[in-house]
C-alpha positions as CSV (number, residue, x, y, z in Angstrom):
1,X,13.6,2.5,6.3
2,X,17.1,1.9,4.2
3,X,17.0,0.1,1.1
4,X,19.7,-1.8,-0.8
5,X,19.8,-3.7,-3.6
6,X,22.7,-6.3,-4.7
7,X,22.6,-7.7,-8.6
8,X,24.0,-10.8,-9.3
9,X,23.0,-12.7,-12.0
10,X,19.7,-12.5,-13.5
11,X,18.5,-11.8,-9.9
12,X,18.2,-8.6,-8.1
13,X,18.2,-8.7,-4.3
14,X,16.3,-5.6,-2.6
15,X,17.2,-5.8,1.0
16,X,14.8,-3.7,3.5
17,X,15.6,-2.7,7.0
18,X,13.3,-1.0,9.4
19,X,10.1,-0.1,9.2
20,X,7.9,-0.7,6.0
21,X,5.2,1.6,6.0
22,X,4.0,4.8,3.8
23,X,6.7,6.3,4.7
24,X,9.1,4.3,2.7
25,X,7.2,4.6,-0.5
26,X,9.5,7.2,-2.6
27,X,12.7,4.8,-1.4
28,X,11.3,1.4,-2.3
29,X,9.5,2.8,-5.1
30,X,12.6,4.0,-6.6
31,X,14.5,1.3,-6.1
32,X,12.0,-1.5,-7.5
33,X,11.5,1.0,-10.4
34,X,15.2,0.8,-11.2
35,X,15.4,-2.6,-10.6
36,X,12.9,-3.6,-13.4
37,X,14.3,-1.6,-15.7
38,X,17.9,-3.9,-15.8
39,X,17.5,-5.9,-18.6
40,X,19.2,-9.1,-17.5
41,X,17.0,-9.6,-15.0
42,X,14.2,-12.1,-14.5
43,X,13.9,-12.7,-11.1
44,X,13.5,-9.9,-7.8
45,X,14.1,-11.3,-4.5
46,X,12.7,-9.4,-1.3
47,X,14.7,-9.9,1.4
48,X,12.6,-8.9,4.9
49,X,14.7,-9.9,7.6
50,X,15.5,-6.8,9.1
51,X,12.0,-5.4,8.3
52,X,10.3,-4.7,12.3
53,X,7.1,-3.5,11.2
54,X,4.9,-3.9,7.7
55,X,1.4,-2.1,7.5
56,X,-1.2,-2.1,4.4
57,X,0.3,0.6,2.8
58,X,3.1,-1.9,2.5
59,X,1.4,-4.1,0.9
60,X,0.1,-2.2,-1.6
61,X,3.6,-1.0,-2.4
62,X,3.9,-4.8,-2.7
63,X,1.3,-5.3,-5.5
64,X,2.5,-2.1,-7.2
65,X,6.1,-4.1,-7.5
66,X,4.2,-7.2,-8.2
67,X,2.5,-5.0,-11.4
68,X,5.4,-4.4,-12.5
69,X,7.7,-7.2,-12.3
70,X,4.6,-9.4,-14.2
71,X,4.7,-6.4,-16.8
72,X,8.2,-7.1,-17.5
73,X,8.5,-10.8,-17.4
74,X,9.7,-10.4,-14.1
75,X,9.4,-13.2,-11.1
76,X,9.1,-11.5,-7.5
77,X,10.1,-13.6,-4.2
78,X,9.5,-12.5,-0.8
79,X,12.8,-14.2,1.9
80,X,13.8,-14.3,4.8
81,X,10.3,-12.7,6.4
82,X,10.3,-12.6,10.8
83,X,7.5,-14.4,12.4
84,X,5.6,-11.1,12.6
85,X,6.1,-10.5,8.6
86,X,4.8,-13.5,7.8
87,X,1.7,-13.5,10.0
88,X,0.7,-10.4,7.9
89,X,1.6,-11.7,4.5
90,X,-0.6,-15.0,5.5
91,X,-3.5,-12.8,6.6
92,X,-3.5,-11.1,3.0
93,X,-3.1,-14.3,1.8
94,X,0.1,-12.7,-0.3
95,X,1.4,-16.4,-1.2
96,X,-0.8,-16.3,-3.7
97,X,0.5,-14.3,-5.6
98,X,4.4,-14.0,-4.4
99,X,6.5,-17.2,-3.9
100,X,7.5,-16.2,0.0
101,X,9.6,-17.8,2.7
């Protein structure tokens, strides 16, 4: 999975392509990590459009962002999710706790 991030703003945009599975933990790890840590920020957007394939141990990477954003006064939003994305977030009932669309 590749993952970018764009900063404009107060809001940091991390874009992620491919599949999101355990496999993508150290890369999305480090880049959530780092974006938390810039102090102008106050919102994280999570852009999933190019995401083909999301599996619990994405999710869980999820809440681990989630943990930290609230720990830094930080507002998290999941964008641009496929059809398939979605299903899966609805099923964990994730728009609970993330705004998504």
């Amino acid at each position: 999975m590749q993952v970018t991030t764009q900063h404009h703003g107060d809001t940091i945009t991390i874009t992620l392509e491919g599949r999101f599975d355990f496999s993508a933990h150290r890369v999305f790890r480090g880049q959530y990590e780092a974006s938390l840590q810039v102090p102008a920020v106050k919102h994280v957007a999570l852009d999933m459009a190019k995401v083909e394939y999301l599996d619990s141990s994405a999710l869980g990477m999820l809440l681990l962002l989630n943990e930290g954003a609230r720990a830094n006064n930080i507002q998290v939003a999941i964008i641009n999710c496929p059809e398939n994305v979605m299903k899966i977030l609805n099923i964990a009932n994730f728009g609970r706790i993330f705004k998504i669309s």
